[in-house]
C-alpha positions in Angstrom: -10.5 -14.1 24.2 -8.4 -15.9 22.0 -10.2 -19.0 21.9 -13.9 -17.6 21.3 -12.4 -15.8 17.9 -11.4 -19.2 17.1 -14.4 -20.8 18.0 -16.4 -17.9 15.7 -14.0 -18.2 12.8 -14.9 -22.3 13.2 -18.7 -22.0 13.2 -18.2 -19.4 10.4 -16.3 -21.8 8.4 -19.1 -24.8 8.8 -21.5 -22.6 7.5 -19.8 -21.4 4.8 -18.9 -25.0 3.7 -22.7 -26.0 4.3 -23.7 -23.1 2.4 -21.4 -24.0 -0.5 -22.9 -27.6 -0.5 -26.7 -26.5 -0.4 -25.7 -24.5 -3.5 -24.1 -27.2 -5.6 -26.8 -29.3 -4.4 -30.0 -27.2 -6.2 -27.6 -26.7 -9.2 -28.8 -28.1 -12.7 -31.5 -29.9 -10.5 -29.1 -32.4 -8.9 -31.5 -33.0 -6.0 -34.4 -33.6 -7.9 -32.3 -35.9 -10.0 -30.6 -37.9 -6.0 -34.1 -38.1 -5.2 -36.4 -38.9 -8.1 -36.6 -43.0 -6.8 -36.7 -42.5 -3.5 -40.4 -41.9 -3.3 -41.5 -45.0 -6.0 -39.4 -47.3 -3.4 -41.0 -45.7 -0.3 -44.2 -46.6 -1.6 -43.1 -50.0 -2.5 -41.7 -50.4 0.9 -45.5 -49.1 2.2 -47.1 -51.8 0.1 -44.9 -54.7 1.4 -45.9 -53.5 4.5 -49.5 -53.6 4.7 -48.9 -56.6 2.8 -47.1 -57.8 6.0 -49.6 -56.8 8.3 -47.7 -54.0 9.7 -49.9 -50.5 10.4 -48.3 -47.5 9.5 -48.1 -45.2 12.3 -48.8 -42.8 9.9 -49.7 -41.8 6.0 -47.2 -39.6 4.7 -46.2 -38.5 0.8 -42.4 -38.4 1.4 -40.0 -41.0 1.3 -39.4 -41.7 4.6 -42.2 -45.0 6.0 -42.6 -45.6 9.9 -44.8 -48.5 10.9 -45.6 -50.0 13.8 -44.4 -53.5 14.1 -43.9 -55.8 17.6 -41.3 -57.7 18.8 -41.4 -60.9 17.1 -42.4 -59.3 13.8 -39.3 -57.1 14.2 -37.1 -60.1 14.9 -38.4 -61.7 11.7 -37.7 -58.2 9.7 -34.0 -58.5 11.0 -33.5 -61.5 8.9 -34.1 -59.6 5.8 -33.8 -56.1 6.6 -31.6 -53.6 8.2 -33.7 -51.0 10.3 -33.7 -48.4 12.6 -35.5 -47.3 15.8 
């Protein structure tokens, strides 16, 4: 019994702490100010992309950019880049 209280008291604590952190976040428009580049580089990255001759896998207005590259062009992007997959 004892540990699910402190299992509930635990998962009450991360939320309260997330909670806290979402506030702060939206205060005095802090995440509008974090995130106001990210979308000009996105697009930049887009650009060098088609510019590359690698498709995106699909058009998107955010700032995250997923295309579709093959082995040997991802082996040339390592040089350069650091990616994930």
């Amino acid at each position: 019994m004892t540990t699910i209280i402190k299992h509930h008291v635990a998962l009450l604590a991360k939320g309260r702490l997330l909670g806290i952190q979402f506030d702060e976040l939206f205060k005095d428009k802090l995440y509008q100010t974090i995130g106001k580049d990210a979308i000009p580089y996105a697009n930049q990255i887009r650009l060098a992309c088609k510019n590359a001759s690698l498709p995106l896998y699909f058009e998107n207005p955010t700032n995250q950019v997923f295309c579709i590259a093959n082995d040997d062009q991802m082996k040339k992007l390592a040089q350069k880049v650091i990616f994930s997959y």
